[in-house]
N, C-alpha and C positions, 0 to 999 in steps of 0.2 A: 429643424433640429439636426436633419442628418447635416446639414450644410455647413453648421457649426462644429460638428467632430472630425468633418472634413477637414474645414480651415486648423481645427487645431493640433491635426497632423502634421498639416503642411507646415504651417511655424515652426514643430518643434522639429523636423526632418530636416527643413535650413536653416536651425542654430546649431544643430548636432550637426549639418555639411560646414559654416562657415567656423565652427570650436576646431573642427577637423584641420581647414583652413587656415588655420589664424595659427595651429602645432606644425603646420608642413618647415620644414626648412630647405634649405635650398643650399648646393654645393656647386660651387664653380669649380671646374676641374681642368686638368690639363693631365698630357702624357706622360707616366711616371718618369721618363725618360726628359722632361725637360728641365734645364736647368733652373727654370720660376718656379720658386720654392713658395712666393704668397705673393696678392696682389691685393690692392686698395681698392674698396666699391670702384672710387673715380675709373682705377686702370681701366678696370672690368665694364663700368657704364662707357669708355672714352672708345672703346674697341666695338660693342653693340651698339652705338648709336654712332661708327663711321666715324669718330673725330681721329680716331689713332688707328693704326694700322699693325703695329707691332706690344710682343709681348715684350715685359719689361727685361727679359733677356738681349733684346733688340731684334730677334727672329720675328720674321713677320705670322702674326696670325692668323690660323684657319678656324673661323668661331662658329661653331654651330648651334644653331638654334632648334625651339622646339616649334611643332606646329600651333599656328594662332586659334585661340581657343581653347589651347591647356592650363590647365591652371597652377599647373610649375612657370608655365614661362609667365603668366602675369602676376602672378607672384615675384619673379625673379625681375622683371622691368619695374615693377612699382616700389621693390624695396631697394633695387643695386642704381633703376635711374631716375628714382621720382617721377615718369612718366606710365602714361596709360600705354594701354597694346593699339591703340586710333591717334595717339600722341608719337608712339615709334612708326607704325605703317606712315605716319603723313612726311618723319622726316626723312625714313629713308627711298620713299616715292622722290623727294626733292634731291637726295642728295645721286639719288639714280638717275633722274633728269637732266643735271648736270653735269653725268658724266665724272663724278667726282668720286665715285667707291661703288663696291657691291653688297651688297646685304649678305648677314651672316648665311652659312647654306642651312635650310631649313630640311630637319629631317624626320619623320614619322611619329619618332617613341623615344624616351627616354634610354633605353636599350641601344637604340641606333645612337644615339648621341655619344654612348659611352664607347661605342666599337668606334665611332667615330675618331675619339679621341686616343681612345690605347692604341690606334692605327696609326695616328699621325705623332710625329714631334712635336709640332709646331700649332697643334688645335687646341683650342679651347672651348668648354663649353659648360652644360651647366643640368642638373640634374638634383633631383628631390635625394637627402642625405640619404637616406636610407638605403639608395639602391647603391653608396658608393661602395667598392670592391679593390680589390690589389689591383686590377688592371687599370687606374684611374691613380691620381694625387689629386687632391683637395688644395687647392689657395686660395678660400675665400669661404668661409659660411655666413649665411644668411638667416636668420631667424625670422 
């Protein structure tokens, strides 16, 4: 009997974590300071998954990512590039192989990601809405 109140904890604790999940949104951000004022999922997956290099300014991109295992950034790979987070590590393992790009710089927290950006011109990167602030512009929401 306990094992059954047990289990019917756990269910309701991961449907009230994945309702949580399912409300998260996701902001792609750039430097208030840069001239890309909004960008298309495509720009945004074309730049995180190595195919482009540059923001639609034509500056080239400095895109930071979050650490693997958060659930902003697989959130943000599964809704901006229809790919899982074992779908991005295997192509940008390939595209590191060949010498052909580097992967976004990966960094701690969401926090860093945004100092990230309000430090650079030229950075992009990507952050759960809520924590967006004046020091960041928004060109892209995610639901």
């Amino acid at each position: 009997m306990k094992f059954n109140a047990i289990m019917k904890n756990a269910i309701a604790v991961a449907m009230l974590a994945g309702a949580a999940a399912a409300q998260a949104q996701v902001a792609v951000i750039v430097n208030p300071k840069s001239p890309t004022a909004t960008m298309t999922a495509d720009q945004v997956s074309g730049i995180f998954l190595g195919k482009s290099s540059t923001l639609p300014s034509g500056a080239t991109a400095a895109a930071a990512d979050l650490p693997e295992g958060a659930a902003t950034r697989d959130l943000f790979y599964s809704k901006v590039t229809g790919k899982q987070a074992a779908q991005v590590k295997a192509a940008w393992s390939r595209i590191v192989f060949s010498g052909k790009g580097t992967p976004p710089k990966e960094l701690a927290s969401a926090a860093d990601v945004k100092k990230f950006v309000a430090a650079n011109p030229d950075a992009v990167g990507y952050i759960e809405k809520s924590a967006v602030d004046a020091t960041v512009k928004v060109v892209l929401s995610v639901d």
